[in-house]
ROSE-4610 file (N, C-alpha, C; in Angstrom, 1 decimal, always signed):
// ROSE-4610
residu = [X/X/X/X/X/X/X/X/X/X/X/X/X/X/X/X/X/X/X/X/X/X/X/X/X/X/X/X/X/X/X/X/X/X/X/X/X/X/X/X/X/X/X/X/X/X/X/X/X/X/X/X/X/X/X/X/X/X/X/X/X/X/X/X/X/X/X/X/X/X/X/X/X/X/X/X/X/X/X/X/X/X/X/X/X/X/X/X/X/X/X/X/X/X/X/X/X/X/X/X/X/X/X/X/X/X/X/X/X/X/X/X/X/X/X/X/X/X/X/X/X/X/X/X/X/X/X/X/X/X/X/X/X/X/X/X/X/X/X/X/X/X/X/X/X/X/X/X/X/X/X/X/X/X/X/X/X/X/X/X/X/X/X/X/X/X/X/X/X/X/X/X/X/X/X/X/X/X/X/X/X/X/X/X/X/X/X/X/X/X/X/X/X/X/X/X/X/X/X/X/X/X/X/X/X/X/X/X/X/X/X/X/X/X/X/X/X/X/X/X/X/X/X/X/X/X/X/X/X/X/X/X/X/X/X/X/X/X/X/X/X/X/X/X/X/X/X/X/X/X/X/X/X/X/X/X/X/X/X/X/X/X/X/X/X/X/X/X/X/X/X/X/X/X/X/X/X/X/X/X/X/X/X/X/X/X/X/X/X/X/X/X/X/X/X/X/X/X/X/X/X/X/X/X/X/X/X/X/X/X/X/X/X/X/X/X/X/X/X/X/X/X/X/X/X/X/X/X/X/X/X/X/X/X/X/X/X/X/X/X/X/X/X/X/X/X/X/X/X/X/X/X/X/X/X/X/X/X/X/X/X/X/X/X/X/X/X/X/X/X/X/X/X/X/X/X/X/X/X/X/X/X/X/X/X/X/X/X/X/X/X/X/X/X/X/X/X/X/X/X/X/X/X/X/X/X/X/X/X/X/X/X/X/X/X/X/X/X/X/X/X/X/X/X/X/X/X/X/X/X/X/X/X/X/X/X/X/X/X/X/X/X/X/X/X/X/X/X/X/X/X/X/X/X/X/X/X/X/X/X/X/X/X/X/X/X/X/X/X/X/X/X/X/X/X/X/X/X/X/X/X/X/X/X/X/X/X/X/X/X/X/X/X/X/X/X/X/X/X/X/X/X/X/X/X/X/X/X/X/X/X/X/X/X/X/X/X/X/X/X/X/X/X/X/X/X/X/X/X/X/X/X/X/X/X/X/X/X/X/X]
num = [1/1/1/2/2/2/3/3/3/4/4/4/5/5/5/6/6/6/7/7/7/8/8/8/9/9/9/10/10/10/11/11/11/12/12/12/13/13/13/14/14/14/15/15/15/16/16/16/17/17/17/18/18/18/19/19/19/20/20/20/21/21/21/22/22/22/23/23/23/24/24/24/25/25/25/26/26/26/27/27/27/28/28/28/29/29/29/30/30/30/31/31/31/32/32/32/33/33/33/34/34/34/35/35/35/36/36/36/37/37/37/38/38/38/39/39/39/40/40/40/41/41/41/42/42/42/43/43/43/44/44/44/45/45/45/46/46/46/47/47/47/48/48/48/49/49/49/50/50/50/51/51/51/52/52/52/53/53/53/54/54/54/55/55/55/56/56/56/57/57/57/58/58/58/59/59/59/60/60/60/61/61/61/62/62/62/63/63/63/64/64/64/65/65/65/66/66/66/67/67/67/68/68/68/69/69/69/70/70/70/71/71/71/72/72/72/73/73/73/74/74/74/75/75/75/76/76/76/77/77/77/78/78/78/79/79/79/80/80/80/81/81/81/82/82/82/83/83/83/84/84/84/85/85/85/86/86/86/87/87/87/88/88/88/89/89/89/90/90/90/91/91/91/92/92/92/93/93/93/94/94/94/95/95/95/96/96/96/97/97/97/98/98/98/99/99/99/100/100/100/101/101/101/102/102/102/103/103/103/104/104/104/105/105/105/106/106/106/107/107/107/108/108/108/109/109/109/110/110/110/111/111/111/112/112/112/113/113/113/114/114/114/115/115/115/116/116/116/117/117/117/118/118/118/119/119/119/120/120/120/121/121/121/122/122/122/123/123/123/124/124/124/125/125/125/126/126/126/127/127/127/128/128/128/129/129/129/130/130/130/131/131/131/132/132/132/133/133/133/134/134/134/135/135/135/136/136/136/137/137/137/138/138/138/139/139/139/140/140/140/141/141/141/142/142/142/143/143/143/144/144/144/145/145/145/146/146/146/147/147/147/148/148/148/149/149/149/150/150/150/151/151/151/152/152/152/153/153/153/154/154/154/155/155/155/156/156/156/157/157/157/158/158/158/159/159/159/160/160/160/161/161/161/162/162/162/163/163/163/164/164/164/165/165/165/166/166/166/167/167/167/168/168/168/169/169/169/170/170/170/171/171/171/172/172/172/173/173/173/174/174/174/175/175/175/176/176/176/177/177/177/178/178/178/179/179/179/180/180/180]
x = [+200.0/+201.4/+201.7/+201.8/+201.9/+204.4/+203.9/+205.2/+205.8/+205.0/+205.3/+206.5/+207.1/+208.1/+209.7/+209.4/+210.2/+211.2/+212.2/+213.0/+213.4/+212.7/+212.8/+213.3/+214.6/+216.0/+215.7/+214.7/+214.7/+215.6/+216.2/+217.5/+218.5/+219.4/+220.4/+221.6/+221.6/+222.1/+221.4/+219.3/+218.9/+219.2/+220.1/+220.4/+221.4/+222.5/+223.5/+223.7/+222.6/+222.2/+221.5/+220.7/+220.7/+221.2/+221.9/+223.2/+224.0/+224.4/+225.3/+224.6/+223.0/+222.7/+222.8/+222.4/+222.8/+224.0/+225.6/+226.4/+226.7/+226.5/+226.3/+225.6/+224.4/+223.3/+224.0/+224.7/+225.0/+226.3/+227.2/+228.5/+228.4/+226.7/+226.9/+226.0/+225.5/+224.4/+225.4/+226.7/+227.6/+228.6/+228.6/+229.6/+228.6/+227.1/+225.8/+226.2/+226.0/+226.2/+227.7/+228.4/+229.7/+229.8/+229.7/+229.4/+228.8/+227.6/+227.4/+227.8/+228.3/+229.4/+230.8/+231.2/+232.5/+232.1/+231.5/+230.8/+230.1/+229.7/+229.2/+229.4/+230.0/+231.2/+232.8/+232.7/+234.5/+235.1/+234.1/+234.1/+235.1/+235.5/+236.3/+237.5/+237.9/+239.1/+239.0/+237.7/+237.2/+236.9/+236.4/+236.2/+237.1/+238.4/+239.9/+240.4/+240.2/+240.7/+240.3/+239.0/+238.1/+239.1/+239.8/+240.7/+242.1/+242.3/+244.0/+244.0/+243.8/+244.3/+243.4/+243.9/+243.1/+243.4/+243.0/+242.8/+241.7/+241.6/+240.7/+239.7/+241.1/+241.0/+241.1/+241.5/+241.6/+239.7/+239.4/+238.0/+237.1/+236.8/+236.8/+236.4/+237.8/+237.8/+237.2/+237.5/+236.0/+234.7/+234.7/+233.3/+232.9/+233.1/+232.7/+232.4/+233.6/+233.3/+232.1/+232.1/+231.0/+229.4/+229.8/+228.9/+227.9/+228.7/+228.9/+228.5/+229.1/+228.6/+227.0/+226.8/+225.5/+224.7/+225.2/+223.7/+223.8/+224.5/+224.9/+223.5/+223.6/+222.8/+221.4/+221.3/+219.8/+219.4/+220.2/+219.2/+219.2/+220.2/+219.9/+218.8/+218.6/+217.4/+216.2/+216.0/+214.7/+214.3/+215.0/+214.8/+214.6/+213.4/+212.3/+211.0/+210.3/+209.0/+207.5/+208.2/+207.0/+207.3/+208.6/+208.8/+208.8/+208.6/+207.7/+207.3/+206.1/+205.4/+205.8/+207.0/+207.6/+208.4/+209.4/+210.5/+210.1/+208.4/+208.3/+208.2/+208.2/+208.3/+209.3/+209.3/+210.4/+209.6/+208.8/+208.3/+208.7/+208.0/+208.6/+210.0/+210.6/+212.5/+212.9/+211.9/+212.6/+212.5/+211.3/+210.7/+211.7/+212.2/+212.7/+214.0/+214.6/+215.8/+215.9/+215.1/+215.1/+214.9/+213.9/+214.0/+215.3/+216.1/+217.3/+218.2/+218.4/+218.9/+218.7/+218.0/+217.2/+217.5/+217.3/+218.1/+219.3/+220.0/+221.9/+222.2/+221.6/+221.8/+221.8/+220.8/+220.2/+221.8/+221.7/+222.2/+224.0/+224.3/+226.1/+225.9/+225.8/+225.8/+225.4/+224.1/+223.6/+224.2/+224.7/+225.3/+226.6/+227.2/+228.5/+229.3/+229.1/+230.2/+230.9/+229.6/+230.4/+231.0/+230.4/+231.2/+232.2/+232.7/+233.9/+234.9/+234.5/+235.1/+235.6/+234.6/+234.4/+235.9/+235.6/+236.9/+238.0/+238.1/+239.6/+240.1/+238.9/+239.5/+239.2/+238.8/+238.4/+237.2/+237.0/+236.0/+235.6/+236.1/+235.2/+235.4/+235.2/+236.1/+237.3/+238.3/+239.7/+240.2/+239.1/+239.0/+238.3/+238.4/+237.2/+236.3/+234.6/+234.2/+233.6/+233.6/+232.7/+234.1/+234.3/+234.8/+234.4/+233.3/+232.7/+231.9/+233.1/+232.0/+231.4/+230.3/+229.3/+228.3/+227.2/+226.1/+225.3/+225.8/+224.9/+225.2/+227.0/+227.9/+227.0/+226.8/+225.8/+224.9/+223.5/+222.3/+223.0/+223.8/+224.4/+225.0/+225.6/+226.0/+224.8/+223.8/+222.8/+221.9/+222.1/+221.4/+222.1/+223.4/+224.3/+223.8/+223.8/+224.4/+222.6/+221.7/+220.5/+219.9/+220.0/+220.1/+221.4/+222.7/+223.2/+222.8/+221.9/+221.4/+220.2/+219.2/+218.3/+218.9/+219.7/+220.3/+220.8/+221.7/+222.0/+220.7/+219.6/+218.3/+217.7/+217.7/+216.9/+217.7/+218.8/+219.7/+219.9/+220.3/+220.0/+219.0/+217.5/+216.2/+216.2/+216.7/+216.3/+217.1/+218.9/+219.5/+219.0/+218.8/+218.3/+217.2/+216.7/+214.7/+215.6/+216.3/+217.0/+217.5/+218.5/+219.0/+218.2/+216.9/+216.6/+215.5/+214.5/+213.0/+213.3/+212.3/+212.2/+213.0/+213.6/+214.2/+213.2/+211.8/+210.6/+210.5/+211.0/+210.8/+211.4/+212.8/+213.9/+214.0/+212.4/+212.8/+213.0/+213.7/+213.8/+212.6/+212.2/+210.6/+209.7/+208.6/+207.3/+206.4/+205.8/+204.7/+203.5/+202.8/+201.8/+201.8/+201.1/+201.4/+200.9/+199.8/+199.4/+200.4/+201.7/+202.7/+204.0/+204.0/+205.1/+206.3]
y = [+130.5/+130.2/+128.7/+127.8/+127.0/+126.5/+125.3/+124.8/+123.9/+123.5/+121.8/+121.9/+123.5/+123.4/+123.5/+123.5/+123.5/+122.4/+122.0/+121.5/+121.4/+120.4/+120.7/+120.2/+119.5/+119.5/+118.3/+117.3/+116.7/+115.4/+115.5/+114.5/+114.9/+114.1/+114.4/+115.5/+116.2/+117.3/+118.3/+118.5/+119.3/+120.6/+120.6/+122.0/+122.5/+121.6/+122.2/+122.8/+122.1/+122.8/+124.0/+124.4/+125.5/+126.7/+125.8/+127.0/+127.5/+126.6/+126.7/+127.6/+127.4/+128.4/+129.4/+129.6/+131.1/+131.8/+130.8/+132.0/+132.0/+131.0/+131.3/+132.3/+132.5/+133.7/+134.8/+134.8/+136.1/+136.5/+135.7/+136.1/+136.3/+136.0/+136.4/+137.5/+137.7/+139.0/+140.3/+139.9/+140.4/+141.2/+140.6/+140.8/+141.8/+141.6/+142.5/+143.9/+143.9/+145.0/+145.6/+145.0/+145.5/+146.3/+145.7/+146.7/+147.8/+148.1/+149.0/+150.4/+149.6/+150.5/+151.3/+150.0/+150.1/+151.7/+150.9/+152.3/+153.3/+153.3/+154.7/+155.5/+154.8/+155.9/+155.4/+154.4/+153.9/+153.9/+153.0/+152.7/+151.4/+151.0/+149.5/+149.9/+151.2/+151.0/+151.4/+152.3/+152.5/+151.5/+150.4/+149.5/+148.4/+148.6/+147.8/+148.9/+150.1/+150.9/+150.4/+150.2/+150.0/+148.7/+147.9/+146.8/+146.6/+148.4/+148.5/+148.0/+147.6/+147.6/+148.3/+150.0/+150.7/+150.4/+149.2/+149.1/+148.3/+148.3/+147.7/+146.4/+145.9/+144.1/+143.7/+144.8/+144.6/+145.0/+146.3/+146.0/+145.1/+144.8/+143.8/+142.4/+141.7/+141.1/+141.0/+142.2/+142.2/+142.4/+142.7/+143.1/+141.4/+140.8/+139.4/+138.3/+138.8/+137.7/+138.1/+139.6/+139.6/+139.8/+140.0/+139.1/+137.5/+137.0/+135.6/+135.6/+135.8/+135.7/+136.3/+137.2/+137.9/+137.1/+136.3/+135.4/+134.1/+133.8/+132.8/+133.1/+135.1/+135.2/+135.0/+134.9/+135.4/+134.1/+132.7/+131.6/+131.5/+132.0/+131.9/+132.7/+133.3/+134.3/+133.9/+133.5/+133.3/+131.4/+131.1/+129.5/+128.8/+129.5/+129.4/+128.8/+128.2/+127.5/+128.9/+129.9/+131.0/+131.2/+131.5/+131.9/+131.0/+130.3/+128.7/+129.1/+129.6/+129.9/+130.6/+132.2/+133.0/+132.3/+131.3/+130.5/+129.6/+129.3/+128.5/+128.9/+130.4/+130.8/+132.0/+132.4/+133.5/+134.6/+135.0/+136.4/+136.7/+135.5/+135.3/+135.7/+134.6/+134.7/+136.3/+136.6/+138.2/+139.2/+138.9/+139.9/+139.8/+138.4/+138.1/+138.8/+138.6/+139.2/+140.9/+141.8/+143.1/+143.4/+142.8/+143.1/+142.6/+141.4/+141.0/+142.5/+142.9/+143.8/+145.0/+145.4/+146.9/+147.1/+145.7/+146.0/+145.8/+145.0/+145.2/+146.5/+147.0/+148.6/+149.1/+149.2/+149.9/+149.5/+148.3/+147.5/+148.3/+147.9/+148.0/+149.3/+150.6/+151.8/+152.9/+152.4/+153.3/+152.8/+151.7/+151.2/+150.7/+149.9/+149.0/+150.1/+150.6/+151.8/+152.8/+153.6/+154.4/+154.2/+153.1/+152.5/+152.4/+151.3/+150.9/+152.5/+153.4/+154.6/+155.4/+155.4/+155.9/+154.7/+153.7/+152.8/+153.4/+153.4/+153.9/+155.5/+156.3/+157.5/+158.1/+158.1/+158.4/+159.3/+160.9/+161.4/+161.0/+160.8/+160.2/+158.8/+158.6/+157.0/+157.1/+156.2/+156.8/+157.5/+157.1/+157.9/+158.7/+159.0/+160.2/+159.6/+159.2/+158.8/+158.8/+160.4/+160.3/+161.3/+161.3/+162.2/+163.4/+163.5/+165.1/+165.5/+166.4/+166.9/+168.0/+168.4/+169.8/+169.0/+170.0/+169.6/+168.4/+168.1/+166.8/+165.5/+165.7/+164.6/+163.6/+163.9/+162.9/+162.8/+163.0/+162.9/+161.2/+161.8/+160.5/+159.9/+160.0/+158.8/+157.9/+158.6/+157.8/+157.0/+157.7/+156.5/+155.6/+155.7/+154.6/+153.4/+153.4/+153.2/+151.7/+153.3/+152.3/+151.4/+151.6/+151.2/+150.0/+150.1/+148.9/+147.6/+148.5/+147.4/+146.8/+147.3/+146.8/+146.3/+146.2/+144.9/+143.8/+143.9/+143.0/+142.0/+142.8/+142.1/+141.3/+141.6/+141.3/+140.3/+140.3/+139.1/+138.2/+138.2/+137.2/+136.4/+136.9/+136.2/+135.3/+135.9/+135.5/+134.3/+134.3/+133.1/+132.3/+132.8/+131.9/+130.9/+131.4/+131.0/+129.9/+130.2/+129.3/+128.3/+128.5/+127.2/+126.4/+126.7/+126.2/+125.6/+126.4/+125.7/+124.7/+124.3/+123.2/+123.9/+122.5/+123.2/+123.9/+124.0/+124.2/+125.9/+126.2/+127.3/+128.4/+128.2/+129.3/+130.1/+130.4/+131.9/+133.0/+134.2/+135.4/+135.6/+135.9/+136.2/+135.3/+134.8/+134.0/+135.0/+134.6/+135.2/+135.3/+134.0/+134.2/+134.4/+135.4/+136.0/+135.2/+134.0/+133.0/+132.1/+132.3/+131.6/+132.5/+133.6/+134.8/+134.1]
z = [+228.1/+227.9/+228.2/+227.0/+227.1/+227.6/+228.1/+228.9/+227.4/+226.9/+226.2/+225.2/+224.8/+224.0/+225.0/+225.8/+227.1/+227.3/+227.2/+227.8/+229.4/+229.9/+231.5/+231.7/+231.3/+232.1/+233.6/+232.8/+234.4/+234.2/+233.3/+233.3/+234.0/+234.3/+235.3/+234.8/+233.9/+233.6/+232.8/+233.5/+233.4/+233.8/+234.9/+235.7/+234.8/+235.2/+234.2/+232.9/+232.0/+231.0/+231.0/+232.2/+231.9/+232.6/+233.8/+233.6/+232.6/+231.8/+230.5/+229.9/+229.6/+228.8/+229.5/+230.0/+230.7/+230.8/+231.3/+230.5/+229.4/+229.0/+227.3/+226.6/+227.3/+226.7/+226.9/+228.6/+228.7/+227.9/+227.3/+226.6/+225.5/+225.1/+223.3/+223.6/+224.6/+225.0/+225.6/+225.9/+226.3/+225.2/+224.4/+222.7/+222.1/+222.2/+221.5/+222.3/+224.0/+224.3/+224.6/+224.2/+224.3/+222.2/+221.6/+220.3/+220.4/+221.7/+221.6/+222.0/+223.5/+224.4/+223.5/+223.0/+222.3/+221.2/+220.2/+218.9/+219.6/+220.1/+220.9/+221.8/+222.6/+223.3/+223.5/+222.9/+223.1/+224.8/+225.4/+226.7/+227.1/+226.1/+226.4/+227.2/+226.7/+227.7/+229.3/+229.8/+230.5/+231.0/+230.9/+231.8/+231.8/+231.2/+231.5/+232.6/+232.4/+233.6/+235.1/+235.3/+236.3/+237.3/+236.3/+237.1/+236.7/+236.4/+236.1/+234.6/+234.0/+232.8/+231.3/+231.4/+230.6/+228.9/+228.5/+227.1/+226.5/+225.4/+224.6/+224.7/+224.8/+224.9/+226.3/+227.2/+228.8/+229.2/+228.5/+228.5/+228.2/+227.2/+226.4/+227.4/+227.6/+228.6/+229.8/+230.6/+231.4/+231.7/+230.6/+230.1/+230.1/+229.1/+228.9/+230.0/+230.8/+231.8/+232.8/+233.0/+234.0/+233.4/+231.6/+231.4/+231.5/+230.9/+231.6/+232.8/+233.9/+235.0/+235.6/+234.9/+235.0/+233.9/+233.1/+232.9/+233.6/+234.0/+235.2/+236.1/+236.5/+237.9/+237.0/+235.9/+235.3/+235.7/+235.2/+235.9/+237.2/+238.0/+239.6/+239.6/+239.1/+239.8/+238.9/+238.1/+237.1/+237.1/+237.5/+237.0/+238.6/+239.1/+239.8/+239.1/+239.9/+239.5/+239.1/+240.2/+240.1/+238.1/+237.7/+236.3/+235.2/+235.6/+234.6/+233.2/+233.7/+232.5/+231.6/+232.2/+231.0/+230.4/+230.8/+230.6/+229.5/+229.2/+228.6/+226.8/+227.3/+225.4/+225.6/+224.3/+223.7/+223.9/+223.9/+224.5/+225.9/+227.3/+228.1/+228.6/+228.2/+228.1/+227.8/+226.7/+226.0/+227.5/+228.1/+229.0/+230.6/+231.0/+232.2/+231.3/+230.1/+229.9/+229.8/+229.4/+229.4/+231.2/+231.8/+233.3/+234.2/+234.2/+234.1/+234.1/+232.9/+232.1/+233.0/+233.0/+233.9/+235.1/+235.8/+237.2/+237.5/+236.5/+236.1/+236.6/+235.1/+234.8/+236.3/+237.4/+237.9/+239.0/+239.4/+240.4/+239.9/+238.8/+238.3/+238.6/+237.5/+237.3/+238.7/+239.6/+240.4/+242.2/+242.2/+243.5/+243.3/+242.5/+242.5/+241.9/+240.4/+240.3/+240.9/+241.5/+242.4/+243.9/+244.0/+245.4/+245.2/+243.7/+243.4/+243.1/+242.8/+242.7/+244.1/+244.7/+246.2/+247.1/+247.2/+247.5/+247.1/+245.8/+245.5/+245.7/+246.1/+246.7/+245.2/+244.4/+243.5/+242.8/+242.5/+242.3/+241.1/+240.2/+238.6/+238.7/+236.5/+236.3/+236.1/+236.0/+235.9/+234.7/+233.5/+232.5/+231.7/+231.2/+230.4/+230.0/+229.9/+229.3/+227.7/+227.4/+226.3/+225.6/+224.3/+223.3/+223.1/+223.5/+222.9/+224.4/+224.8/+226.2/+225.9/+227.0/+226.7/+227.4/+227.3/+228.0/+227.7/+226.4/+226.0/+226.3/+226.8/+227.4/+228.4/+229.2/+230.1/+229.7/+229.1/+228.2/+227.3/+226.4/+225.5/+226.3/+227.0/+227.8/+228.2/+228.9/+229.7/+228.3/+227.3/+226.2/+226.0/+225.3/+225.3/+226.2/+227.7/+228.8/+228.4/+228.3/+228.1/+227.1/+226.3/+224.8/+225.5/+225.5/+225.4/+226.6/+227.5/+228.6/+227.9/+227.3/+226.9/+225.7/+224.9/+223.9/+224.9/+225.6/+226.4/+227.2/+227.6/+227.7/+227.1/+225.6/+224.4/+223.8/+223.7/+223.0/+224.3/+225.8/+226.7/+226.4/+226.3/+226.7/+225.6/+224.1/+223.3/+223.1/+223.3/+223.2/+224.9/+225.3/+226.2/+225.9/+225.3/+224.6/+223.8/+223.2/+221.8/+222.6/+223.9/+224.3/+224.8/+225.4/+225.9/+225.9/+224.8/+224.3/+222.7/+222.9/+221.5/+220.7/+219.5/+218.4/+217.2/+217.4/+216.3/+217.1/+218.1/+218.7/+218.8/+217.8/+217.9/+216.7/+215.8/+215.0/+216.0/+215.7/+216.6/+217.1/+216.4/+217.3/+216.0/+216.5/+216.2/+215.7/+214.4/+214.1/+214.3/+215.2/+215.6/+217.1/+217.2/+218.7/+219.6/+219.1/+220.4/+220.8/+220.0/+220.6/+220.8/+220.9/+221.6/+221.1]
């Protein structure tokens, strides 16, 4: 895995730039998995609920920002010297963004939600999540839930890859695999 398509930012607004990429990656990686949430279970207003304002565009809204913010944390946490080498191609990028992604999921959904539920005195979400309950209610949920993390993974790494490696380096994915 070669570095040399790499923009390394060692000019005086190398950092910056790739902070920018990052919430940038994460707000259009954020809009990908928000289509998903939105069309598949109609969760937007559910998570305008989560901060008092149960609608669309109130989800919506925070959905994006903590998108944003969470690719913010993707370069705090990946744009380390140990992650160099993934950083230096789009296979790479693709892979730190699906792992990114995984522990979101794991981190938001399996610790932060129900605490934030548990605080408010609260046994559920404040609102119904899915349209069609029955036994298969949670099953679809939990795909939605994964399927829109792993897009949110996959469109990060990749606009990340884009902001950030050569401009000869940003087809979606590369055809020859000795360059990922």
């Amino acid at each position: 895995m070669s570095r040399t398509g790499l923009r390394d930012g060692t000019g005086p607004d190398g950092t910056g730039r790739r902070w920018r990429a990052g919430a940038s990656s994460g707000l259009v990686a954020g809009a990908a998995m928000g289509a998903v949430l939105h069309a598949g279970l109609g969760l937007m207003p559910t998570i305008g609920a989560l901060v008092g304002v149960e609608t669309v565009v109130g989800g919506w809204a925070v959905h994006l920002f903590n998108s944003t913010l969470f690719g913010a944390l993707f370069v705090a946490v990946f744009d380390r010297s140990f992650f160099a080498d993934l950083r230096g191609d789009v296979g790479g990028c693709l892979s730190l963004g699906v792992i990114h992604s995984a522990l979101l999921g794991v981190i938001t959904g399996g610790l932060l939600l129900p605490a934030a539920i548990a605080i408010e005195g609260a046994t559920s979400l404040p609102v119904p999540t899915l349209p069609v309950p029955g036994l298969t209610a949670s099953f679809e949920f939990g795909v939605v839930i994964a399927v829109a993390h792993l897009v949110y993974g996959v469109v990060l790494g990749r606009a990340f890859a884009a902001f950030t490696l050569a401009e000869g380096a940003i087809d979606w994915l590369p055809t020859d695999p000795a360059n990922r």
